[in-house]
Phi, psi and omega in degrees: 000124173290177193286347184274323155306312121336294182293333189284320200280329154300342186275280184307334148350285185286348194097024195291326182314313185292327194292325161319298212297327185287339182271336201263324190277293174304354144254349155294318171319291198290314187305308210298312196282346127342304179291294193327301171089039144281039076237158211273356165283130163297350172302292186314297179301013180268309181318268189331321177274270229281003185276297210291334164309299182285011132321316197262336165294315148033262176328344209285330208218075203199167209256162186324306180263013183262338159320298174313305186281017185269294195299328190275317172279340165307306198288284165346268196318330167275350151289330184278325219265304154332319188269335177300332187278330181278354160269010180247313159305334185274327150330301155328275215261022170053028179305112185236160160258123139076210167281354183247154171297159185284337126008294198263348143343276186241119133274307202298314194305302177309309208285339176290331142341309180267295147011293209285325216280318212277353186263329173280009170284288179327290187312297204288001170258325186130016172303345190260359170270335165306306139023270191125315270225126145268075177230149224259110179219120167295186178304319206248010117328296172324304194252025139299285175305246189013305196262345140272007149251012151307305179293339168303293164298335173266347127342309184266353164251350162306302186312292213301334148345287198293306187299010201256336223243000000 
């Protein structure tokens, strides 16, 4: 094993990995609720990111249902850490309807979006076992729904298109 080689494995060894995520959870966190300016002291907000990082550290090791809510603020963050990139791309490439962002555009649309996201974030940690709910869905179910609503929506922005015209 060469010295790179080495320093990585020693590196992951040590946890570095865990070190990323706690640092990566605690500026997304601190980042959202900043921009919102919920809640307006920055202490509080300091709280609130550094409690939901070691939530997520957490994780590693935990009884079912701190498993869940481990999995579930894991899952949150990384749908936030994805819609902050795709809002930076569209910042980028000046996207607008009109004088507005396309957000404040379609709100119903986004938000409805943002719903779907947050209930297969719930679903896809164990929330329905938490429950009480058993189900049971293979791989190739998922991506039968998944490609049909996909076709749906774009079905409904095809109409909707058209009535425009």
């Amino acid at each position: 094993m060469n010295g790179l080689e080495a320093f990585i494995v020693s590196l992951r060894e040590s946890g570095f990995p865990l070190v990323l995520l706690w640092v990566l959870t605690l500026s997304i966190v601190y980042g959202v609720l900043s921009h919102v300016g919920i809640p307006r002291q920055a202490s509080v907000r300091g709280a609130i990111s550094l409690v939901t990082a070691f939530f997520v550290l957490l994780s590693v090791a935990a009884t079912p249902v701190t498993a869940f809510l481990m999995n579930i603020v894991t899952g949150f963050v990384m749908v936030a850490f994805g819609l902050l990139i795709v809002m930076i791309f569209l910042e980028m490439t000046g996207t607008k309807v009109g004088d507005k962002h396309l957000f404040s555009q379609h709100p119903r649309f986004f938000g409805a979006i943002i719903l779907m996201i947050a209930a297969g974030i719930f679903i896809g940690s164990g929330g329905l076992k938490v429950l009480g709910w058993r189900l049971t869905i293979g791989e190739t179910v998922l991506s039968l729904i998944l490609f049909l609503v996909v076709m749906i929506i774009a079905a409904w922005i095809l109409m909707t298109e058209e009535k425009k015209e």
